[in-house]
C-alpha positions as CSV (number, residue, x, y, z in Angstrom):
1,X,2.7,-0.2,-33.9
2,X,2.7,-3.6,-35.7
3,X,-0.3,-5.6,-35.2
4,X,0.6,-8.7,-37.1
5,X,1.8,-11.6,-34.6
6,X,-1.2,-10.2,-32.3
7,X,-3.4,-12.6,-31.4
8,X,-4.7,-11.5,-27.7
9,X,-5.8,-7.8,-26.8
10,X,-5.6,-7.8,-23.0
11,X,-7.6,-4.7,-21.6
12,X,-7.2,-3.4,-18.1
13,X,-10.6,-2.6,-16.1
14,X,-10.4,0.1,-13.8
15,X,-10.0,3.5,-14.8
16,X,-9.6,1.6,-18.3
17,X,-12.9,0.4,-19.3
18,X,-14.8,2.0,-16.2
19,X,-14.0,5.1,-13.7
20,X,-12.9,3.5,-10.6
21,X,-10.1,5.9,-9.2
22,X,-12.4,8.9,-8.2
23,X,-14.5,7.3,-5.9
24,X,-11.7,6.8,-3.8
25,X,-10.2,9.7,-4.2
26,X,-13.5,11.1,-2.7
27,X,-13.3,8.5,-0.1
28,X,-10.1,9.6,1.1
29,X,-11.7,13.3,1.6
30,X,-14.3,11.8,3.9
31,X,-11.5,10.2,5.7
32,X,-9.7,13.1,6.1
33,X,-12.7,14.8,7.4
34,X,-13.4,12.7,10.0
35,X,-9.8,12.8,11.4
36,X,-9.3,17.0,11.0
37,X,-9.3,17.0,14.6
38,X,-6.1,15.6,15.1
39,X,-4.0,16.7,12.1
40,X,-3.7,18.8,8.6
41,X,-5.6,16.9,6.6
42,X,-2.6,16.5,4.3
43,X,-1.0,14.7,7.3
44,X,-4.1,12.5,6.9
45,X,-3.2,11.7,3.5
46,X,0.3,10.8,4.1
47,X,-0.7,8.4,7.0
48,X,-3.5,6.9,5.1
49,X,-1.2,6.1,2.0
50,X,1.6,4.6,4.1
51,X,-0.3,2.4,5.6
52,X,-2.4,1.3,2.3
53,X,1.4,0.4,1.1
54,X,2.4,-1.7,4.4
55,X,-0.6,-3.4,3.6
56,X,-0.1,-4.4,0.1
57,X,1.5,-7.9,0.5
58,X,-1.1,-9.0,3.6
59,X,-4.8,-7.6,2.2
60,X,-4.0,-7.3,-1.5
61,X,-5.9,-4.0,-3.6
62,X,-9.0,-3.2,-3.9
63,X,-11.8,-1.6,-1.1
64,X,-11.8,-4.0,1.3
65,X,-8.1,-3.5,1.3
66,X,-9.2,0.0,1.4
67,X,-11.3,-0.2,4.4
68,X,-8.8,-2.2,6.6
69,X,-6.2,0.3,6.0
70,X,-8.3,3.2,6.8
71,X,-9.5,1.4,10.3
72,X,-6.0,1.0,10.9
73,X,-4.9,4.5,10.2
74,X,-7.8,6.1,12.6
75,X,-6.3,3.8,15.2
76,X,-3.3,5.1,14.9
77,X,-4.0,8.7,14.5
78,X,-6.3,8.6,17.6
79,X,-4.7,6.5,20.1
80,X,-6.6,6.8,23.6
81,X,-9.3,8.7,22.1
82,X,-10.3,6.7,19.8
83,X,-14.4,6.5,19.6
84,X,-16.2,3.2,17.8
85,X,-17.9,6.5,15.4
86,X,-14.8,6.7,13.9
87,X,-14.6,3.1,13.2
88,X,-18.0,2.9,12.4
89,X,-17.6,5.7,9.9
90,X,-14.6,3.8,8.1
91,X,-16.8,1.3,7.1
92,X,-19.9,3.0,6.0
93,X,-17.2,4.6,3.6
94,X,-16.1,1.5,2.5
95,X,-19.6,0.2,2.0
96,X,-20.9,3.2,0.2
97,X,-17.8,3.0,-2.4
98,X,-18.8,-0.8,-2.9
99,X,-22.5,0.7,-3.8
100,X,-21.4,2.6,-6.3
101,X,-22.7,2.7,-10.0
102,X,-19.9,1.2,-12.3
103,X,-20.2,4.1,-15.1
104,X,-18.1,2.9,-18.7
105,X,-15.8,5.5,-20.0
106,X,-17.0,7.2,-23.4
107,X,-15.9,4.9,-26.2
108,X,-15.5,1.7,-23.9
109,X,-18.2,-0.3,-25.3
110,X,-17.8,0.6,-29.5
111,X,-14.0,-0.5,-29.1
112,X,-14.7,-3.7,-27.6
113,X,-17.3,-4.7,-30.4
114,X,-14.9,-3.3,-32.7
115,X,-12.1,-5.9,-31.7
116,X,-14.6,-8.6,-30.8
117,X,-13.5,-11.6,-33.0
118,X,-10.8,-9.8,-34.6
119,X,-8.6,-10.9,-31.8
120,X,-9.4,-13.1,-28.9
121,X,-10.0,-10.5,-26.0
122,X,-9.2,-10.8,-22.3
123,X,-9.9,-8.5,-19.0
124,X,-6.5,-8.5,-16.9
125,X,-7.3,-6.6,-13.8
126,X,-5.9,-6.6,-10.2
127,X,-7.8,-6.1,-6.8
128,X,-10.7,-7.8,-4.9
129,X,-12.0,-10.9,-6.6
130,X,-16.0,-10.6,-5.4
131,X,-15.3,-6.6,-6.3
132,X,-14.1,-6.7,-9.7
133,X,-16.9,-9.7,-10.8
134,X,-19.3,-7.4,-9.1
135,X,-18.2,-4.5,-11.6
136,X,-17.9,-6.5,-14.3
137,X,-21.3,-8.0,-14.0
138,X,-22.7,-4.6,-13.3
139,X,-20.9,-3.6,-16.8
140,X,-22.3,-5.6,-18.9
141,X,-19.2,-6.1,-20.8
142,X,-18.0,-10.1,-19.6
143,X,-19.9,-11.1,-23.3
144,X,-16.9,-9.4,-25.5
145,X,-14.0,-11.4,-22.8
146,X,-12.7,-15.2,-23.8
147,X,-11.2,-15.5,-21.0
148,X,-10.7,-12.9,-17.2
149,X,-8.1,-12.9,-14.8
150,X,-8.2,-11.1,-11.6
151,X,-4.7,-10.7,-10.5
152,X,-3.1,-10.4,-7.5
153,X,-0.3,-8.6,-8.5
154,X,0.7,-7.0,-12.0
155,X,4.0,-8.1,-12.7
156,X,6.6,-10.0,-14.9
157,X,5.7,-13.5,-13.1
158,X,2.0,-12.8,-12.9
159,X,1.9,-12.1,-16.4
160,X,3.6,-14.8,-17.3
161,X,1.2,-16.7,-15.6
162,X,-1.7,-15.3,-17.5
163,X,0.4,-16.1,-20.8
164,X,0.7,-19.8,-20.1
165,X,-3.0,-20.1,-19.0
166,X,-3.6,-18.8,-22.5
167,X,-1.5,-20.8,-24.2
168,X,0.4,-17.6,-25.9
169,X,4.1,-16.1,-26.0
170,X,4.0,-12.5,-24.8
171,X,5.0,-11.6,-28.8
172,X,0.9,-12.8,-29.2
173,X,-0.3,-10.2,-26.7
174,X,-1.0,-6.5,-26.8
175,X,-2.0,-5.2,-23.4
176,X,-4.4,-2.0,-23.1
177,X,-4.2,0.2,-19.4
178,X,-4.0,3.4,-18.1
179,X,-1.0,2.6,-15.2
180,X,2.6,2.4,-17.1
181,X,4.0,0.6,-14.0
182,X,0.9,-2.1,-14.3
183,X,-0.4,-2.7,-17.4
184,X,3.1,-1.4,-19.5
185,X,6.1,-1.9,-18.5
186,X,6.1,-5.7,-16.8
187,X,4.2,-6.6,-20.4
188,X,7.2,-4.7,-22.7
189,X,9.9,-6.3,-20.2
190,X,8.2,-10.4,-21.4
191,X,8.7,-8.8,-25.2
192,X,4.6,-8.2,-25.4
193,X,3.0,-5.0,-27.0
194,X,1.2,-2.3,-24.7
195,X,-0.6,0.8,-24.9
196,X,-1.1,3.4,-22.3
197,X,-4.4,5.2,-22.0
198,X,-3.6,8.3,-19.4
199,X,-6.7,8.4,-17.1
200,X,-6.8,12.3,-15.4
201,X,-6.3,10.7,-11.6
202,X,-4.0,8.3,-10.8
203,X,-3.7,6.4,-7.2
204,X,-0.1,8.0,-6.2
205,X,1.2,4.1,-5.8
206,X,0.6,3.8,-9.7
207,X,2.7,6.7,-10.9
208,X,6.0,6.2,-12.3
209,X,8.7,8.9,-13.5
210,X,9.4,8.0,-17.2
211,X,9.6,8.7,-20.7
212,X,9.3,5.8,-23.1
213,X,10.2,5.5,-26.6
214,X,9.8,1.9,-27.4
215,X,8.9,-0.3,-30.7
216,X,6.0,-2.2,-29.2
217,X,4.4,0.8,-27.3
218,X,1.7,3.8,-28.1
219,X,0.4,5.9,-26.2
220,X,-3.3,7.4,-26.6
221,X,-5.1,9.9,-25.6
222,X,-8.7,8.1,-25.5
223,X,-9.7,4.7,-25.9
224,X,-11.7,5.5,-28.7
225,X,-8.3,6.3,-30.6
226,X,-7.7,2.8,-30.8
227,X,-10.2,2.1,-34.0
228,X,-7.2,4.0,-35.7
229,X,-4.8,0.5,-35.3
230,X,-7.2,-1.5,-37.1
């Protein structure tokens, strides 16, 4: 990979440059727990995630998104029987995930100083606005980031978006993320670079079937791999 017309290294934040995907993976155990009553809890799963993806275009990503979805899934599953404990349990979940300690993943830090002034460095992310600045606040890293943009969606037109506010062409950008369908492909499509940092869990909405051989892309095994482009 050619890192010559780069200018801007855009890095994704969750499960990129902090572990964000287990906790609700753990969530969604306590969720299933509370509703073993009335089904399998892979049945539990299933209904969860469906109605997470109805959801997508009216609450957005993120916990809060989260939260609604699983309220709306214990309603469903209960019906008549529905007690206010279960709904009360939905939303200490949701409030003990947005407790949580925002732990950097090993390398995180040493790769951002390393790039710091080399190349102007942005934090593309999607999900809750308040959530994400309360993690990256928590993180400590907002010093190394010229500019942050908290996405709605991560797409052709929203990156395109984030290129004009940056005053760039997509040739000027190399985009850093551990989702192929997010932080990869949308970026390759506009003619950017991208690399793909595989985390070991992936949300099942992020997961895309494909094999790419491309000029512009790398894959890695670790984010600390990425000293080796320099």
């Amino acid at each position: 990979m050619d890192l010559g017309k780069i200018k801007y290294v855009a890095f994704d934040a969750d499960d990129t440059l902090w572990s964000n995907e287990p906790y609700f993976r753990d969530a969604e155990e306590q969720f299933c727990e509370l509703l073993e009553g009335y089904m399998p809890q892979h049945a539990i799963h299933k209904e969860l995630f469906i109605t997470e993806i109805k959801n997508i275009d009216r609450y957005g990503y993120g916990i809060k998104a989260f939260m609604l979805s699983m309220v709306e899934t214990v309603i469903n599953i209960t019906g008549q029987t529905l007690q206010p404990a279960h709904i009360k349990r939905c939303l200490e979940i949701g409030h003990e995930m947005l407790t949580q300690p925002v732990v950097l993943l090993e390398g995180v830090e040493e790769i951002l100083q390393l790039f710091y002034g080399k190349f102007t460095l942005v934090l593309a992310t999607k999900g809750d606005l308040v959530d994400q600045e309360r993690k990256l606040i928590k993180s400590d890293l907002n010093k190394y980031f010229h500019h942050i943009e908290i996405m709605i969606e991560k797409n052709e037109r929203e990156y395109q978006k984030l290129f004009k506010r940056l005053d760039c062409t997509a040739e000027e950008v190399l985009m850093i993320g551990n989702s192929l369908k997010s932080d990869v492909l949308p970026v390759l499509d506009l003619g950017g670079s991208a690399i793909h940092i595989p985390f070991h869990t992936t949300w099942e909405h992020e997961k895309v079937d494909i094999k790419l051989d491309h000029p512009r892309f790398k894959e890695l095994s670790s984010i600390k791999e990425l000293q080796f482009l320099l």
